[in-house]
C-alpha positions as CSV (number, residue, x, y, z in Angstrom):
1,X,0.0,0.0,0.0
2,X,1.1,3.7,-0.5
3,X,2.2,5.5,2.0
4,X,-0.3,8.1,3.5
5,X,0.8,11.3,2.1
6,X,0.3,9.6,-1.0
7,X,-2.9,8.6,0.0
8,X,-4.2,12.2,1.1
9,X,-3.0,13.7,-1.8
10,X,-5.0,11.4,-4.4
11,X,-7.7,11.7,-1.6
12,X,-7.5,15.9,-2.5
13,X,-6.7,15.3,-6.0
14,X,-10.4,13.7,-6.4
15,X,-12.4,16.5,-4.1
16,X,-10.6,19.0,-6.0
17,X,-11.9,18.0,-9.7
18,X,-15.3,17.2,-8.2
19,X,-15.6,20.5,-7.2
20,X,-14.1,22.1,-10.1
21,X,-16.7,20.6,-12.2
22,X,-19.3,21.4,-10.3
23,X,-20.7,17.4,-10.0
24,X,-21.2,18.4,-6.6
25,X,-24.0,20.6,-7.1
26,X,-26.8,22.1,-9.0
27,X,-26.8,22.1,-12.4
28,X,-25.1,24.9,-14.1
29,X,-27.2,25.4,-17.4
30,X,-31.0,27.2,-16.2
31,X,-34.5,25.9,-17.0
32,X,-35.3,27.1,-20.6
33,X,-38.0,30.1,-21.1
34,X,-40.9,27.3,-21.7
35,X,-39.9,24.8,-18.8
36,X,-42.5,26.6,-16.1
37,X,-44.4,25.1,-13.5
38,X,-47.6,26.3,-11.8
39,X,-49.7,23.7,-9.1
40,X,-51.4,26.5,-7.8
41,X,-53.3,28.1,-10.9
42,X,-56.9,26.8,-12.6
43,X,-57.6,23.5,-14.5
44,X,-57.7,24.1,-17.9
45,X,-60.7,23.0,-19.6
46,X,-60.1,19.3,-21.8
47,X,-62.4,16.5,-23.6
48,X,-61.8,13.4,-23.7
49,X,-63.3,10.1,-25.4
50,X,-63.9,6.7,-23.1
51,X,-63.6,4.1,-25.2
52,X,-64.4,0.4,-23.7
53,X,-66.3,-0.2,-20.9
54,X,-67.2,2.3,-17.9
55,X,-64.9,0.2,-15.4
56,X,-63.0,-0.9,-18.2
57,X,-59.0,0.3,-18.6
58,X,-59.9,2.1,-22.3
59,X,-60.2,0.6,-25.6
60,X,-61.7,-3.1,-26.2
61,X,-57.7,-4.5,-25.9
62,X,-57.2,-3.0,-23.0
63,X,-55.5,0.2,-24.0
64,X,-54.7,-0.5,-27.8
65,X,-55.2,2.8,-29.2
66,X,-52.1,4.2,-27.2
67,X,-49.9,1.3,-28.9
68,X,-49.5,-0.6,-25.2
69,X,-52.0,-3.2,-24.4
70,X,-53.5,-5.3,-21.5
71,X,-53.0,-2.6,-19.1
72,X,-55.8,-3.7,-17.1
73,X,-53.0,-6.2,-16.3
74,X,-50.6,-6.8,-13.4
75,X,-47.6,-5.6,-12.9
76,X,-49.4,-1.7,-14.9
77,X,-52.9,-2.7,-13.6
78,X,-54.3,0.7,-14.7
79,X,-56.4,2.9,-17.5
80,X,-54.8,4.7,-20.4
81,X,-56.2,8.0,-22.6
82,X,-54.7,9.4,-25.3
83,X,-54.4,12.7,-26.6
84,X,-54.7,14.8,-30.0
85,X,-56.0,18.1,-30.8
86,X,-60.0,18.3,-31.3
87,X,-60.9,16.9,-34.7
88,X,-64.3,17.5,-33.8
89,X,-66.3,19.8,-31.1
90,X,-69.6,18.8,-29.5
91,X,-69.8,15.2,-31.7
92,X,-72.2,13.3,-29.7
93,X,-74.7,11.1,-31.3
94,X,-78.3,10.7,-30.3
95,X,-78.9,8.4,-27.5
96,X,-75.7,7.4,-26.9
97,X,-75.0,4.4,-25.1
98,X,-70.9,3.9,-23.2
99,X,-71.3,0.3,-24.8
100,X,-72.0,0.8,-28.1
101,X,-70.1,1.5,-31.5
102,X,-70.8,4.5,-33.8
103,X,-69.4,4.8,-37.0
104,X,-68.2,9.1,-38.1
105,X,-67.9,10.9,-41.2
106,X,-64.9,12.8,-39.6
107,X,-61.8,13.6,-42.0
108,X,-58.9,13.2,-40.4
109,X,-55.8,15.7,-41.4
């Protein structure tokens, strides 16, 4: 083994670059202008579309529109929804029913 100035010199060599480059504390580049966060303000208003059944965890495979499926399933066990703009606003045909299928005219772009 090395003899103990040795050892108390590498010891200092190592504290020395950690703090030099600054791995030792916050980082040194800021949050960008958009990166903002807010818990406190109003809930913006959203829409959303339930496919599957009312208890169900989404779509008819379990979460298939998202591209992930079966996440009614151990070890997820939970409910997906997935988002896009509005391709259509107030869209809701007469006596709907949660279990049924209805076909649309809607163009997608």
């Amino acid at each position: 083994m090395g003899s103990l100035a040795n050892n108390i010199m590498v010891v200092g060599a190592v504290l020395a670059a950690l703090v030099a480059g600054g791995s030792c504390g916050p980082p040194k580049v800021p949050p960008g202008p958009n990166i903002t966060t807010n818990y406190n303000g109003k809930w913006l208003t959203a829409r959303a579309t339930w496919y599957g059944q009312p208890n169900g965890a989404g779509a008819p495979d379990n979460g298939g529109a998202c591209g992930i499926k079966n996440v009614n399933l151990p070890p997820y066990s939970g409910m997906t929804a997935c988002g896009k703009k509005v391709i259509a606003k107030d869209v809701i045909p007469a006596n709907w029913r949660p279990d049924a299928v209805y076909t649309s005219n809607v163009q997608f772009y």
